[in-house]
C-alpha positions in Angstrom: -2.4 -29.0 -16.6 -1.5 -31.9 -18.4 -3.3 -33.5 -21.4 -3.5 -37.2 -19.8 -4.4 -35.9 -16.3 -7.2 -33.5 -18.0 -8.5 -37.1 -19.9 -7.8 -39.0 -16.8 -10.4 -36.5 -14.6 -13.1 -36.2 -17.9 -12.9 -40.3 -17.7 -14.1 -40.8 -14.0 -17.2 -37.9 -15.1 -20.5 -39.9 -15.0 -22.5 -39.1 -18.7 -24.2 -36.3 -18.2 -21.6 -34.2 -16.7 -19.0 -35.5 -19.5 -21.4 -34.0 -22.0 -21.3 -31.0 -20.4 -17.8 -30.2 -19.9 -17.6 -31.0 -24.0 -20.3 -28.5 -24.4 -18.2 -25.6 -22.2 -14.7 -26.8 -24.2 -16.8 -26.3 -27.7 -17.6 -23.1 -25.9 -14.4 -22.0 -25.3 -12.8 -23.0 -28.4 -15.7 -20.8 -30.2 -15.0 -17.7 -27.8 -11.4 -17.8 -28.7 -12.1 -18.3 -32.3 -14.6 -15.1 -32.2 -11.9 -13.5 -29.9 -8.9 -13.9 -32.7 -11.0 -13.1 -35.7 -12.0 -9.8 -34.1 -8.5 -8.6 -33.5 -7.1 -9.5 -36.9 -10.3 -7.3 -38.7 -10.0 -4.4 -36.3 -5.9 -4.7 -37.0 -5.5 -1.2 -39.2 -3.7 -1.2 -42.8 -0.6 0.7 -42.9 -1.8 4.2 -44.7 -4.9 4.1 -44.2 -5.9 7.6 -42.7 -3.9 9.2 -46.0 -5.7 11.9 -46.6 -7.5 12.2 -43.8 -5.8 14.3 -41.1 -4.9 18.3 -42.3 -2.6 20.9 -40.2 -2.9 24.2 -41.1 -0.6 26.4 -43.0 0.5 28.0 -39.6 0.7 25.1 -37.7 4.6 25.9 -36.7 4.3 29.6 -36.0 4.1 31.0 -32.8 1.1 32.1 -30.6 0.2 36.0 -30.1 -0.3 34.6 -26.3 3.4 33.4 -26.0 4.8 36.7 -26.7 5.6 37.6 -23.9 7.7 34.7 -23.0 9.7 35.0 -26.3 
């Protein structure tokens, strides 16, 4: 939709229900402001589960219950 045509419809509002449409655009401009903030902080850091995942030794050698099949 386009900006004028938006204006054009909020101009022929009577008062009240102008003040509420501003209210649910404040709204909505908060939400998306929440919304954006959120994923940037819950974006991980490269590296950062260093040191935190092990494999055992034996991780590569084969299963006694595969022998068969080898």
């Amino acid at each position: 939709m386009a900006s004028f045509s938006l204006y054009t419809k909020l101009e022929t509002l009577p008062p009240a229900l102008k003040e509420e449409a501003k209210n649910f655009i404040e709204y909505l401009v908060e939400k998306t402001r929440k919304k954006k903030s959120v994923s940037m902080s819950e974006k991980p850091l490269f590296g950062s589960l260093k040191g935190k995942i092990h494999l055992s030794e034996d991780f590569d050698a084969p299963l006694d219950e595969f022998k068969d099949y080898m």
